[in-house]
Residue, then its C-alpha position, 0 to 999 in steps of 0.5 A: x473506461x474498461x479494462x481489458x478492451x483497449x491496449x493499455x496505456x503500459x505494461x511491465x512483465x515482471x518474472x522472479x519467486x516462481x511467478x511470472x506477472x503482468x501489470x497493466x494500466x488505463x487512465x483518463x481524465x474524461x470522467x473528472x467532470x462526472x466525480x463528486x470527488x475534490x482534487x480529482x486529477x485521473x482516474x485509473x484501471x490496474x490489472x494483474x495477472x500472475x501465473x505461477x510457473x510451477x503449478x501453471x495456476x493464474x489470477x487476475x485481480x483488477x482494481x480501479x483508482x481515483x488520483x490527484x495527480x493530473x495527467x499532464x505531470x504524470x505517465x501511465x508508467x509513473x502510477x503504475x510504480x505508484x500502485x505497486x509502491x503503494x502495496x510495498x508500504x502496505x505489506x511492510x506495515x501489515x507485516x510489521x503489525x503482525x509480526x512485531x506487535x504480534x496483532x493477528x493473537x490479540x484479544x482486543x475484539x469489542x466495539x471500537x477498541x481494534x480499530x484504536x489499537x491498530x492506529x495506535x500501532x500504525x501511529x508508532x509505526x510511523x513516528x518510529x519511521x520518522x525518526x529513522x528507525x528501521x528496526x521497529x522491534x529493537x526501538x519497541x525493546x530500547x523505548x521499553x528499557x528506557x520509558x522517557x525516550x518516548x516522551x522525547x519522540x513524542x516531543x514532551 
């Protein structure tokens, strides 16, 4: 499958912030047979294309997926959302971590220790999320006042 040489299977044409962005999508499930990967159900090719309007410049970036979601319940349309949701959690997280828990400044750097620390943060992240909590920084201060509380989230 290769981008770009065929018309894609759906495109949005997205224009706000100063940009104007293009996202594409190619998907098949003829190289299911061919990956040594469980639960295959689609495989897939992203393209984005951003031209910022007011410095003319442009990027194109291309990422390929493997999916489980078969092609018979789901549109090209349907994992391009996906994908772009995907990316939404994945900046609302990182922004999180180096906002709240201040991550970029901190000094864990040896043998395994920043990768712990930063399951850890996504850890609480998530229970937070779990129980409803949208503001991380004001739980972070409440369970920080009150210590038991934690062991309540946690279930103890």
């Amino acid at each position: 499958m290769a981008c770009s040489i065929f018309p894609p299977h759906h495109q949005t044409i997205d224009k706000g912030h100063g940009r104007l962005e293009i996202r594409q999508i190619w998907t098949s499930s003829e190289l299911n047979t061919y990956l040594e990967f469980p639960y295959v159900g689609q495989v897939f090719c992203v393209r984005r294309e951003v031209a910022h309007l007011k410095t003319n410049k442009k990027s194109v970036e291309i990422a390929y997926g493997i999916t489980s979601l078969p092609s018979e319940k789901t549109t090209p349309e349907q994992l391009l959302q996906l994908n772009r949701g995907h990316w939404g959690i994945e900046n609302r997280l990182h922004y999180v971590r180096d906002v709240t828990f201040d991550e970029d400044r901190s000094q864990i750097r040896t043998k395994n220790a920043p990768e712990i620390m930063a399951s850890l943060r996504n850890f609480v992240i998530s229970l937070f999320r779990w129980f409803k909590k949208t503001n991380i920084a004001e739980t972070l201060r409440e369970i920080a006042a009150r210590p038991h509380l934690s062991l309540y989230l946690l279930g103890l």
